[in-house]
C-alpha positions, 0 to 999 in steps of 0.5 A: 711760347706765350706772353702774359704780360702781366708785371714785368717781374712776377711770374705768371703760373697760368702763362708758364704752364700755358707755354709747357702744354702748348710745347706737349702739344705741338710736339705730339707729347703725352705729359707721361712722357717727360722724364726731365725738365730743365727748370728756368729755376731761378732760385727766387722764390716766386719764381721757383714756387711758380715754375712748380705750379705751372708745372704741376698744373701743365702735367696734372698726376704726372708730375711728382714722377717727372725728374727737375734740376736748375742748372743755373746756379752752376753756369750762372744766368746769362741773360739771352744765352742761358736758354741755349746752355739749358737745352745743351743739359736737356741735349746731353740727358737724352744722349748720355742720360745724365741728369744735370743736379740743382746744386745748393739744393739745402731742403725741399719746399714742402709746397713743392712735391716734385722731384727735384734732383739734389746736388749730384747728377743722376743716371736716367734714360729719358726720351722725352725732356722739357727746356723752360724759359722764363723772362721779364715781361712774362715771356715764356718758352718752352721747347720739347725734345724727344730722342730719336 
């Protein structure tokens, strides 16, 4: 976790990339590692345009090969619940590899170049998998998973 507490609703990609390296390395995980994060992916844009940074910055050439979806926009934001229904989709995509899709996904952001995961799941084996989640306030948390 970390806390950048800069504004109370603008995203820090410093911080949220802070919180993905800190979960890899308190996990023992090399970024080529990670098959799939379950964005925060709130659909805002500066949310989204930020979470893409930070993950770009946290896994450096890593990752455009990294496999991304929302699942918000399928089970809606749930305020405190939300990051526990996130890590049941990360859960399932290490047990039955199933990659929940983002959907409603019309057009990739050119500024964005990961691999996001359009409108239909998508069968992958991945052993390891990131849950991120972001809050008012700057709060950041972001759990790792590996398959056992």
């Amino acid at each position: 976790m970390t806390s950048d507490a800069s504004d109370i609703v603008m995203p820090s990609k410093q911080g949220a990339a802070r919180a993905i390296t800190g979960a890899l390395r308190d996990g023992g995980i090399n970024a080529s590692e990670v098959g799939y994060i379950n964005a925060h992916g709130t659909g805002t844009a500066a949310n989204d345009k930020t979470e893409c940074a930070a993950v770009a910055d946290a896994l450096g050439g890593q990752a455009d090969r990294v496999m991304i979806s929302s699942t918000k926009a399928m089970h809606g934001h749930c305020i405190g619940g939300t990051g526990a229904i996130e890590l049941l989709a990360c859960i399932m995509a290490l047990r039955d590899g199933i990659i929940a899709p983002t959907i409603g996904y019309e057009e990739p952001d050119p500024e964005c170049a990961l691999d996001v995961v359009p409108n239909e799941a998508r069968e992958a084996d991945v052993s390891v998998v990131l849950s991120n989640a972001f809050a008012f306030g700057g709060l950041n948390a972001v759990l790792a998973l590996r398959r056992a």
